[in-house]
N, C-alpha and C positions, 0 to 999 in steps of 0.2 A: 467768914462767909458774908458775901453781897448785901445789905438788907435791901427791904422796903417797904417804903416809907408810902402811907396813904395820909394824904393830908387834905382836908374840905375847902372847896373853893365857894366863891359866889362872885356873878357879876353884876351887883350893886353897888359894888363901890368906885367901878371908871364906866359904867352908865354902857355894860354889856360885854366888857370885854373880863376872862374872869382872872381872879386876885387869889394868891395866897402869901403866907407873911413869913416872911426870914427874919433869922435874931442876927445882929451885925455888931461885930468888934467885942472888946472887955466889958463895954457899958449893955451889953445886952441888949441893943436899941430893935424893937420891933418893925418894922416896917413892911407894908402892903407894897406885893412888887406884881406886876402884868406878870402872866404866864404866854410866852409868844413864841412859836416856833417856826416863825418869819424875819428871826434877829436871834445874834449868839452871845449877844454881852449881858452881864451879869452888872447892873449899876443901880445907885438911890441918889435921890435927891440931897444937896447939902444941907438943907434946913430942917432936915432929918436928921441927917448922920455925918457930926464935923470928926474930923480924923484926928485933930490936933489931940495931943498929949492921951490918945488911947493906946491901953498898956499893950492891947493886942494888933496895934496898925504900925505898920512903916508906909509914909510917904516912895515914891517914885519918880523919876524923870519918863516916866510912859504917860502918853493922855489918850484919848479918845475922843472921833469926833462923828458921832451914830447921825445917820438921815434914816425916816420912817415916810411913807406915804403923809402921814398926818403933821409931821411934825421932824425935831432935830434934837440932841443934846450933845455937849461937850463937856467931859467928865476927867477928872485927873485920876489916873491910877491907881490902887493901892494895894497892901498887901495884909492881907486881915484876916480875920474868923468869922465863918458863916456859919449856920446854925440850921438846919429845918425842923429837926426834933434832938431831941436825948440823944438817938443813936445814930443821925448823919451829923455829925459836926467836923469841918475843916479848917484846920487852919493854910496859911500861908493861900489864901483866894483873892486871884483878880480883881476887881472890884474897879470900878470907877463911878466917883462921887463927883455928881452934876452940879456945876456952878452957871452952867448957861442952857436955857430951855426953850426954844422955840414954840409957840402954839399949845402950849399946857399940855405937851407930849403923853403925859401920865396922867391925866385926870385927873379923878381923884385919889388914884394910887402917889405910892412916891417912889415907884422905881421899874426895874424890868428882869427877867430871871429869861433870858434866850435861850431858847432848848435847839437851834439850828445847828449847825456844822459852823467848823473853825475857820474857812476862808470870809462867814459874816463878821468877825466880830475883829475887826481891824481896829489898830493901834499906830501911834507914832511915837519915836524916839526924840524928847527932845533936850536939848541943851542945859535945862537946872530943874529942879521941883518941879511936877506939872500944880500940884496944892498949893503952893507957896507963889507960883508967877499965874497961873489959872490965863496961859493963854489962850487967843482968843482965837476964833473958828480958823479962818485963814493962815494962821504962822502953824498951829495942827497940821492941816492936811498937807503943807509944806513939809512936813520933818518926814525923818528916814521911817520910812516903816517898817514895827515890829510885831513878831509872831507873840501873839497873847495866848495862851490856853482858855475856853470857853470853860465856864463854874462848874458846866455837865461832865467835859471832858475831864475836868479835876479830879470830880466825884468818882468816877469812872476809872479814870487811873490809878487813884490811892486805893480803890478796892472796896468804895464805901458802898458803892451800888453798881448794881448792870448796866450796861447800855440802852436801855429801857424804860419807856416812860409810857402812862394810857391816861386817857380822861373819858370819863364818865361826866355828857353833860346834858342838858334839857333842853336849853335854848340861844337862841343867839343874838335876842334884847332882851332889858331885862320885861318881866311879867308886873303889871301892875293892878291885878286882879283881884289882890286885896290890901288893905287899909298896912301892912308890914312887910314889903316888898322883900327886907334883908330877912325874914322869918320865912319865906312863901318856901317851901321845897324846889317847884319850877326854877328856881333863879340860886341853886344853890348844887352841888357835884361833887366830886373827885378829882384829883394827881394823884396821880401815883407812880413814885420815883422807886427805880429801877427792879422793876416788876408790870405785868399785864394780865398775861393771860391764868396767871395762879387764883385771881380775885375773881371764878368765877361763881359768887355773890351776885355779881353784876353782869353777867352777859350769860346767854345760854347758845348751843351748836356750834357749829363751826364758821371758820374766820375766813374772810375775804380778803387774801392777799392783794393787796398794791405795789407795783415796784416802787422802790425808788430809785430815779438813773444818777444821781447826780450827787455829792457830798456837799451841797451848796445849801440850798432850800431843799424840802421835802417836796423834789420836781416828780411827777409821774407824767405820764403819756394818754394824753386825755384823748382818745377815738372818737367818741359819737356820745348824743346825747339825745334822747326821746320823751316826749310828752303823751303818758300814757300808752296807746295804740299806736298812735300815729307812726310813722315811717322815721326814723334815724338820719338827726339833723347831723353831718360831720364836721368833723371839727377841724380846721383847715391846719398845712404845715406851717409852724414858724415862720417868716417870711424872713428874705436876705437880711442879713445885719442886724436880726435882733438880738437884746444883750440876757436873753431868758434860755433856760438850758433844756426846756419843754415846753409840753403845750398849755400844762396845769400845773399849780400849786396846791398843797393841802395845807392849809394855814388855818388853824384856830384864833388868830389875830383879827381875821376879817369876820364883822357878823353878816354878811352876804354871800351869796353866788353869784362872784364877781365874772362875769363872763366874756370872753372874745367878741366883739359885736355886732360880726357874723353868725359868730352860732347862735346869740339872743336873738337877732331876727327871724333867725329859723325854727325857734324856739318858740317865738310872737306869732310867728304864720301857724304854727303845728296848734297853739292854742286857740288862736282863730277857729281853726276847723273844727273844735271841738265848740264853742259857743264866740262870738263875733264878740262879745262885750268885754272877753276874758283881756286881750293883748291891754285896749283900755284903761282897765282896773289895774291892771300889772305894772302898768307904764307910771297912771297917774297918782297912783298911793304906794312908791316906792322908796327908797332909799335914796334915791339920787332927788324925787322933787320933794325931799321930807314934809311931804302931807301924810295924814290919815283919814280914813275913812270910820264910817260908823261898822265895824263887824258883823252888826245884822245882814247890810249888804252878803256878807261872803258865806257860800252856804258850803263847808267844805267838801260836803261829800258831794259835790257834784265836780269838783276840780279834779284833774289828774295828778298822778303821782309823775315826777321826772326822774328817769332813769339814765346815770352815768356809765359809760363803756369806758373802763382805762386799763392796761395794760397790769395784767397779772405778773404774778410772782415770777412763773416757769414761760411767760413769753403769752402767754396766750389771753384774749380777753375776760373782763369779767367785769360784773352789774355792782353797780351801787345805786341804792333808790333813796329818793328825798320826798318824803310825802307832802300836802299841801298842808297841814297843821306844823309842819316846819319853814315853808318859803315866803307862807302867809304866819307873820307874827300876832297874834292878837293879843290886846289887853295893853297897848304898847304907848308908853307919855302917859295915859290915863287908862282906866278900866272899861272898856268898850270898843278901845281905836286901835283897827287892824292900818299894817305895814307889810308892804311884799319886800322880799328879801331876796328877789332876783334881779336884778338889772346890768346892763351893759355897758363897756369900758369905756364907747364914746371913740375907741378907735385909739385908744392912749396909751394900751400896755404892750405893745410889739407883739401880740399874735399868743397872749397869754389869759388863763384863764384862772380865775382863785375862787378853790373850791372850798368856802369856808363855813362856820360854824353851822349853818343849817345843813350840811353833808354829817356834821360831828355827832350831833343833837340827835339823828336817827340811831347811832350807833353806838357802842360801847368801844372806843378807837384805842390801838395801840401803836405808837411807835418804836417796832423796833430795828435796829441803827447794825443788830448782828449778821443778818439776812439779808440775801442778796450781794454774795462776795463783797461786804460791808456796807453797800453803800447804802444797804437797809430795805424794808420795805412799812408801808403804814397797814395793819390788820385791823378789819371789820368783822366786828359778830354784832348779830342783836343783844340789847340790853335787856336785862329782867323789869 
């Protein structure tokens, strides 16, 4: 039978983005790896985890060569034992161990566990060892490309777990509102590997289907989006030749509401209307101009709540709400300094919208991959 496996996160250790730890190879090496399900590769750093002479690694002639918004890595394949607990252990898992890392990709983690669909997590074929010759970005993405199975899809296959995965989280920087940041509860959650809706522990009523259209990223079809009262700003079509297979992504990767930035100005006007200082405060203690402000400033209950329209399970619309104790981060760099966590793309991601961890952080969110003639759907209920 399937298990699952609840295992505790925190995002203290890559400065908001959150971390759980896999055991890798015979030597048991522990290693903090991102949890992201805006990438499908399964990789650690080599100054972590070296493959030579472990009893449970075979080298490869497979590499990998992953680009992220923030950053890049190129990792040599291998074939190994991964671990989460006692009762998911696998052998013979994908893996690639980074020898080249663009912009400290991983923080202060040392690696990456991608819960997406199998066309993210490309691969190339190449010519001898990728460990042994560790080439370099350019002769990669030149070689024949080959089909890797994602570490999820593995799990998945061999029977160890469902197709299923949920996070239970708080926030989406970390909280620095008291003197042990890694201790605070706010900054600390759930994974929970293949299982969701059984843990309800954690969420009470019923769930808010999302589709998912797409086996690529977890794409939904973002409609409309409203500020409080105010009238339903829409969210425009894709436009010709974009390479995004929706209008939204649901990504726990991004700690923002990275928005289309049209619908942010319409978003900007709608708060307008409600107090003239709001668009301001929004704009200038955000994410993009990484200031803060002093919190006293921001008195939440006078902010509205923003309401997302994206397409339901069975075709028809349905609400997902982000309050202002989640868009507006407080406590944030230091204990006092609020950050808004909404801001606009700048006109840079072809007509695409990333609805991230502050959409997560109101909910108790499941990803399940079974739903929706497979291509999955993401379920919302409230958290306890």
């Amino acid at each position: 039978m399937p298990n699952i496996v609840r295992i505790p996160i925190t995002n203290t250790i890559n400065d908001g983005d959150y971390t759980a730890e896999i055991i890798v190879g015979a030597k048991k090496t522990k290693v903090a790896v991102v949890l992201d399900t805006g990438s499908s590769s399964l990789a650690v750093e080599s100054k972590i985890f070296d493959p030579t002479g472990d009893a449970a690694t075979k080298t490869t002639n497979v590499a990998q060569a992953i680009p992220y918004g923030s950053g890049s890595w190129v990792g040599a394949v291998v074939d190994t034992q991964v671990a989460l607990s006692d009762a998911v252990t696998l052998s013979n898992v994908n893996l690639s161990v980074v020898y080249t890392e663009l912009r400290g990709v991983f923080g202060g983690a040392h690696g990456i566990f991608g819960l997406a669909y199998q066309p993210l997590n490309s691969s190339y074929l190449m010519p001898a060892n990728t460990w042994t010759n560790k080439y370099p970005h350019a002769r990669v993405v030149s070689g024949e490309e080959h089909d890797l199975d994602p570490y999820f899809d593995q799990l998945e296959n061999a029977g160890i777990v469902s197709n299923i995965f949920a996070f239970r989280t708080k926030r989406s920087m970390v909280s620095h509102a008291t003197d042990d940041p890694a201790g605070d509860p706010l900054n600390q959650g759930y994974f929970l590997l293949g299982g969701g809706p059984e843990a309800d522990d954690l969420y009470s009523g019923a769930f808010v289907d999302v589709a998912i259209l797409h086996d690529k990223w977890y794409s939904a079809n973002l409609i409309a989006a409203r500020v409080g009262d105010q009238a339903p700003v829409k969210a425009l079509p894709l436009p010709p030749g974009s390479n995004w297979d929706a209008t939204s992504v649901i990504d726990n990767g991004t700690n923002s509401l990275f928005l289309d930035q049209t619908l942010f100005d319409g978003l900007m006007t709608a708060f307008g209307k409600i107090d003239p200082s709001f668009p301001d405060l929004l704009r200038q203690y955000s994410q993009n101009s990484a200031q803060t402000c002093d919190q006293g400033q921001i008195d939440l209950a006078k902010w509205p709540p923003i309401t997302f329209t994206l397409q339901g399970i069975d075709g028809s619309p349905c609400d997902l709400t982000v309050g202002p104790k989640s868009y507006w981060q407080f406590d944030v760099t230091q204990k006092g300094r609020a950050m808004a966590c909404i801001v606009g793309d700048g006109n840079s991601s072809g007509g695409e919208s990333i609805l991230g961890l502050p959409l997560l952080a109101e909910y108790y969110t499941v990803f399940d991959r079974n739903l929706n003639g497979g291509r999955g759907a993401v379920r919302f209920a409230k958290p306890k």
